[in-house]
C-alpha positions in Angstrom: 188.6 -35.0 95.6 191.9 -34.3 94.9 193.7 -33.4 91.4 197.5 -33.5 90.4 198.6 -30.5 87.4 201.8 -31.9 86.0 204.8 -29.4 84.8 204.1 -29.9 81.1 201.1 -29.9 79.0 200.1 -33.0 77.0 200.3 -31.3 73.8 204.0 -30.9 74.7 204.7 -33.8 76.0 202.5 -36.0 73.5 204.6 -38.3 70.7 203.9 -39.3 67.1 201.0 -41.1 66.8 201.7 -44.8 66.8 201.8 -46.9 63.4 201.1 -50.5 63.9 202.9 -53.1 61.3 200.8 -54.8 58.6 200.7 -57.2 56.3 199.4 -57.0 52.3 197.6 -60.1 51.1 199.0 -61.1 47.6 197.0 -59.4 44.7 195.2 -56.8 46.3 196.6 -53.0 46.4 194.6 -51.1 50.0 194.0 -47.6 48.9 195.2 -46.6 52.5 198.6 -47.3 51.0 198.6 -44.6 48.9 199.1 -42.7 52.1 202.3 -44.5 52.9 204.1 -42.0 52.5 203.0 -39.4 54.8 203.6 -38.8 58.2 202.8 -37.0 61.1 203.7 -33.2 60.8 204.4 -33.9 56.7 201.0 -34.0 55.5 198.8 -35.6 58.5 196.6 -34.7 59.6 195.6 -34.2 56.0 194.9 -30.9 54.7 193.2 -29.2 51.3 196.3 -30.1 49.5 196.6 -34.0 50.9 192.8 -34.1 49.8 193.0 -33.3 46.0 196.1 -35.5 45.8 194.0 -38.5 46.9 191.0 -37.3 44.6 193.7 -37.1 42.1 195.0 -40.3 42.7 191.8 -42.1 42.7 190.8 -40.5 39.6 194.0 -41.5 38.1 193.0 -45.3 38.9 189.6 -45.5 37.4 191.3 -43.7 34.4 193.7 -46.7 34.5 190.9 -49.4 34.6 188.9 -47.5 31.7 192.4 -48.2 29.1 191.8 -50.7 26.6 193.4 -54.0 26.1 196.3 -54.2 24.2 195.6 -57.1 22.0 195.2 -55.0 18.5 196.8 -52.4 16.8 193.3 -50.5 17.3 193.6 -50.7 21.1 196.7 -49.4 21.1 196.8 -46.8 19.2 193.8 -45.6 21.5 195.4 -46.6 24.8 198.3 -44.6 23.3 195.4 -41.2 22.4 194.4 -41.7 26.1 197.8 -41.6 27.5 198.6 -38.7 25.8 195.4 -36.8 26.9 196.6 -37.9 30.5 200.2 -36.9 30.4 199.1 -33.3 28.7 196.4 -32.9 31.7 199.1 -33.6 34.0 201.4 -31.4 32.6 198.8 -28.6 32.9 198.2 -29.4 36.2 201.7 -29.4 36.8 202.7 -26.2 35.4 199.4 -24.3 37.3 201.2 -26.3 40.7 204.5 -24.2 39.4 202.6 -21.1 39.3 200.5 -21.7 42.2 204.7 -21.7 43.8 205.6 -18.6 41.8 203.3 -16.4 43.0 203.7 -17.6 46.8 207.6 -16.5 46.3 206.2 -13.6 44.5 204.1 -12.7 47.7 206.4 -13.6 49.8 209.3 -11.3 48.0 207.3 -8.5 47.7 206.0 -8.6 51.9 210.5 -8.8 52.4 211.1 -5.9 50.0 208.1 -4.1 51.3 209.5 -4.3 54.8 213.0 -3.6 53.9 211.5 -0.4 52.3 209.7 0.3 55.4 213.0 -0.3 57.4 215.3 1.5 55.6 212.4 4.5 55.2 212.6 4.7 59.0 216.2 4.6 59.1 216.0 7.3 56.4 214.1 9.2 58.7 216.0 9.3 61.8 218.7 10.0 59.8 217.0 13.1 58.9 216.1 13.5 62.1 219.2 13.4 63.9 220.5 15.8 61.2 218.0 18.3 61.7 218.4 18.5 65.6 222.2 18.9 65.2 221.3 21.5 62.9 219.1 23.1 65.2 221.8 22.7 67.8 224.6 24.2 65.8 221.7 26.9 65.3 220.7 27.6 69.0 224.8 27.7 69.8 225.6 30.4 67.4 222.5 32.4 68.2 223.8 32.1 71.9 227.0 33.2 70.7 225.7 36.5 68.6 223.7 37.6 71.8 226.6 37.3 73.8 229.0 39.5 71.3 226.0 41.6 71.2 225.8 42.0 74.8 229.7 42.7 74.9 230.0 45.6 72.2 226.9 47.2 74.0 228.6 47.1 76.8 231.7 48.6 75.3 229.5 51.0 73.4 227.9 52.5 76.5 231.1 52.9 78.0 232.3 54.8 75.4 229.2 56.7 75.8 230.1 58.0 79.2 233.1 59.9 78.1 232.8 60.9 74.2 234.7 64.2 74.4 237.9 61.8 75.6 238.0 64.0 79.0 239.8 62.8 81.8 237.2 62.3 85.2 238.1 61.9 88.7 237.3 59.4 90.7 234.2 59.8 92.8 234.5 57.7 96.1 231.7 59.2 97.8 229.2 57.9 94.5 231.1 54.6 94.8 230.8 53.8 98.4 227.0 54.7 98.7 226.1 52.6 95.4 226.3 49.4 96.5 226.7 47.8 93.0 229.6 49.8 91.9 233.3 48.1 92.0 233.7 48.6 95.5 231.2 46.7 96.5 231.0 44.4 94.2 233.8 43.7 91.5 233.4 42.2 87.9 235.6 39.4 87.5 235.7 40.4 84.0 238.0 43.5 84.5 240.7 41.3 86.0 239.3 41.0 89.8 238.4 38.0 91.1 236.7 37.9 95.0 238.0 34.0 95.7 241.3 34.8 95.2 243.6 36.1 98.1 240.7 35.2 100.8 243.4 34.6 103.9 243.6 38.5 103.5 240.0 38.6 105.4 241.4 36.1 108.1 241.0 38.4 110.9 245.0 37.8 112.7 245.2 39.1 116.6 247.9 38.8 118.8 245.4 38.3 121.9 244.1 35.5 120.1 246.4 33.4 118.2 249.5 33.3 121.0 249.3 32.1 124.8 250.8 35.2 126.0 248.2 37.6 124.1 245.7 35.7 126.1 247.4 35.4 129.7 248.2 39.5 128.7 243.9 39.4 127.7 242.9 37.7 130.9 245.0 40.2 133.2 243.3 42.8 131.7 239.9 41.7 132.3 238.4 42.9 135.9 237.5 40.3 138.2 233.7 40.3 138.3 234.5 38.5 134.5 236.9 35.7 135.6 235.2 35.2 139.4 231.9 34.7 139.2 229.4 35.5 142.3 226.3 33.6 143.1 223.3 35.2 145.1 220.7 32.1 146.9 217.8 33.1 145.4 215.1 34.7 148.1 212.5 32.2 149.1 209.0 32.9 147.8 206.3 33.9 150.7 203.1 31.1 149.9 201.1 33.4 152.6 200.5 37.2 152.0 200.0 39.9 154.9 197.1 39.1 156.3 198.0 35.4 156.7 196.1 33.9 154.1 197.8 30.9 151.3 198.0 32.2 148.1 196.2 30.0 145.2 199.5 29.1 143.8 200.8 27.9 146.6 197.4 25.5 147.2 197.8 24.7 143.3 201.7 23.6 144.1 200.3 21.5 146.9 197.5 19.6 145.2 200.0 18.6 142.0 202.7 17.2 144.4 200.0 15.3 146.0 198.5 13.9 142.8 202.4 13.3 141.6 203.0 11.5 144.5 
């Protein structure tokens, strides 16, 4: 009832298939020999390819038990036609093997130069890209920067505005200190004044308060219902009224110290 999973899989920790020794009798050739020369992961377990080489290869053999005898000039000059007609057939076959190979390379090339295209259109196009928003960024700056001259010379222009004749005006307090947005109230740093600066001017400085004697000189000064402090007992509350009855407060104050206690 119980089952054991091990760390590794078989496929991974399976080993080449074993091959046991054997021995060839003298004048026979086993066809399973032809395989020799294959092994596991180069060419078993046999594929298309492995296939049409054996087919090829036994082909080849009944070819080889079909040649004449060489005992006469007749025979071999046949045996030497058949040859021929072999060795051209596997020179065709070889050469459509070659360009079987060719045009695997030629796949092959063209799927490398097509993705090298594709990688260097998408490098092409960030490039772009990046180049557009700087650009657009170089753009949005100097539009910032005309809005902000523009701002200025209007400025300037509607000062100029005020006074066009050149006259010279006097200064109105009274306007200034009941327009709360006018330089008195509140100053442009841009005309030279700046509100941080000088700020221990608004620390308010008292004798009375920054020096023991301007306190002890405060205190003597103060009358003495500050300094001595007089208590009155509080005046007990009546729980009865004229007539002798409890109030309902009182009973109420009575019946939650009970239930407290």
């Amino acid at each position: 009832t119980l089952g054991t999973q091990t760390d590794y899989r078989d496929g991974e920790a399976q080993t080449d298939p074993y091959s046991p020794e054997y021995v060839v009798p003298s004048g026979s050739v086993p066809e399973l020999l032809t395989l020799a020369t294959l092994t596991w992961g180069r060419g078993l377990p046999a594929g298309l390819v492995e296939v049409e080489m054996i087919e090829r290869a036994r082909e080849k053999r009944a070819w080889e038990a079909t040649l004449p005898a060489m005992d006469n000039a007749s025979h071999i000059a046949e045996r030497r036609k058949m040859m021929e007609d072999m060795e051209r057939k596997e020179w065709a076959f070889r050469e459509q093997e070659i360009e079987k190979l060719q045009e695997v390379r030629l796949e092959v090339l063209k799927k490398l130069l097509r993705r090298r295209e594709e990688n260097q259109n998408e490098l092409d196009a960030k490039r772009l890209d990046d180049h557009w928003q700087n650009h657009q960024k170089a753009k949005e700056e100097k539009i910032k920067k005309i809005q902000h001259d523009c701002a200025l010379m209007l400025r300037k222009l509607i000062a100029k505005r005020k006074n066009v004749m050149g006259k010279l005006e006097r200064r109105d307090i009274i306007k200034e200190y009941t327009d709360f947005a006018s330089q008195t109230y509140a100053p442009l740093s841009r005309i030279g004044y700046f509100p941080d600066n000088h700020s221990e001017r608004y620390v308010v400085k008292n004798f009375y308060l920054n020096t023991f004697a301007g306190l002890c000189e405060l205190e003597a000064s103060l009358p003495d219902s500050v300094t001595q402090v007089e208590i009155k007992a509080p005046k007990p509350k009546y729980t009865t009224t004229k007539t002798g009855f409890i109030k309902r407060s009182a009973r109420l104050e009575v019946e939650l110290a009970q239930v407290h206690q």
